[in-house]
C-alpha positions in Angstrom: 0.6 -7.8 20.3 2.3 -5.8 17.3 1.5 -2.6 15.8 1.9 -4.3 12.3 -1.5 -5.8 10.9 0.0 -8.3 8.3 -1.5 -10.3 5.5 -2.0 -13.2 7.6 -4.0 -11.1 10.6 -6.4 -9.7 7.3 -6.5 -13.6 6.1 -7.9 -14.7 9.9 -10.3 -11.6 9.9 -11.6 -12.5 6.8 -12.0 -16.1 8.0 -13.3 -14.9 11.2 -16.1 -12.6 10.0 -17.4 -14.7 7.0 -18.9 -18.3 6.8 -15.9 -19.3 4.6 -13.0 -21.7 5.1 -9.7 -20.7 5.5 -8.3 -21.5 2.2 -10.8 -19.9 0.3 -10.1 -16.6 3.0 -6.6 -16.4 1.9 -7.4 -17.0 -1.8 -10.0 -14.3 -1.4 -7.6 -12.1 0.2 -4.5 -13.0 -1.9 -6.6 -12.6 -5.0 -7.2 -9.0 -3.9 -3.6 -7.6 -3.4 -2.9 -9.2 -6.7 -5.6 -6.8 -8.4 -4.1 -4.3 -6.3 -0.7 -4.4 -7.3 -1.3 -5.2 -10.8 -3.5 -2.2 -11.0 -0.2 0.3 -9.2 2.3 -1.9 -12.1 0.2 -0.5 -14.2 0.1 3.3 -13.5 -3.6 2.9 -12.6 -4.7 5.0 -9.5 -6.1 2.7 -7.4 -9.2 4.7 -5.5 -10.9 2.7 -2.5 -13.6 4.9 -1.7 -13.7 6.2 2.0 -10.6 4.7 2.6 -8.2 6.2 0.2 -5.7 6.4 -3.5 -3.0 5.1 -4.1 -0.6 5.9 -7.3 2.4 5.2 -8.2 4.6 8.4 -10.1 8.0 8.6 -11.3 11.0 10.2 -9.8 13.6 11.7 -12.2 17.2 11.3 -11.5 18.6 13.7 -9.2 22.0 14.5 -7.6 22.6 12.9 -3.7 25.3 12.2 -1.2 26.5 9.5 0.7 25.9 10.7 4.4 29.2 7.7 5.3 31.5 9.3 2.5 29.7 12.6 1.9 30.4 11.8 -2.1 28.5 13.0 -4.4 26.5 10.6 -6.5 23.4 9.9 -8.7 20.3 9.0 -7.2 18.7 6.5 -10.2 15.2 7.0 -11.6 12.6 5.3 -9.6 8.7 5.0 -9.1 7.3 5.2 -6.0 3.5 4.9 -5.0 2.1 7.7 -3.1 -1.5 6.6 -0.3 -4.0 9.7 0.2 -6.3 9.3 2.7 -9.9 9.6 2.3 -11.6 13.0 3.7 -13.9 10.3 5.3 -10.9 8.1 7.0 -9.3 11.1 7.6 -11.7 12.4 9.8 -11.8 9.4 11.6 -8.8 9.4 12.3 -9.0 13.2 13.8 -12.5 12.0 15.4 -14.0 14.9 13.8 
């Protein structure tokens, strides 16, 4: 077995721990990442408490290299999306 849950292990949890079909378990589940990600699109901090945030911030521009060439270039502008854990998840996960 992988290391990797995916969105189809969350779907068969779902369907596994509920009294609901299949379908609607993916629906349910697919419905949720779609709030999810429209919530990070849209600069919203996304707080699930006792698990964790999620944000998304913007990186400016900034000088790189090419570690084949060694050139110098221009990294682009980019968001990224930053997870911190929960104080609660977090001491789960150091069984504290």
């Amino acid at each position: 077995m992988s290391n990797t849950l995916t969105k189809a292990d969350i779907i068969d949890a779902v369907y596994d721990k509920t009294d609901i079909t299949l379908q609607d378990a993916r629906t349910y589940v697919e419905s949720l990442l779609a709030i999810m990600k429209t919530a990070i699109v849209q600069d919203q901090a996304l707080l699930i408490s006792g698990f964790g945030k999620f944000e998304a911030y913007a990186k400016n521009a900034r000088k790189g290299r090419n570690p084949a060439t060694s050139e110098a270039i221009t990294l682009e502008p980019r968001k990224v999306v930053v997870f911190r854990l929960s104080k609660k998840l977090r001491d789960e996960l150091n069984e504290k």
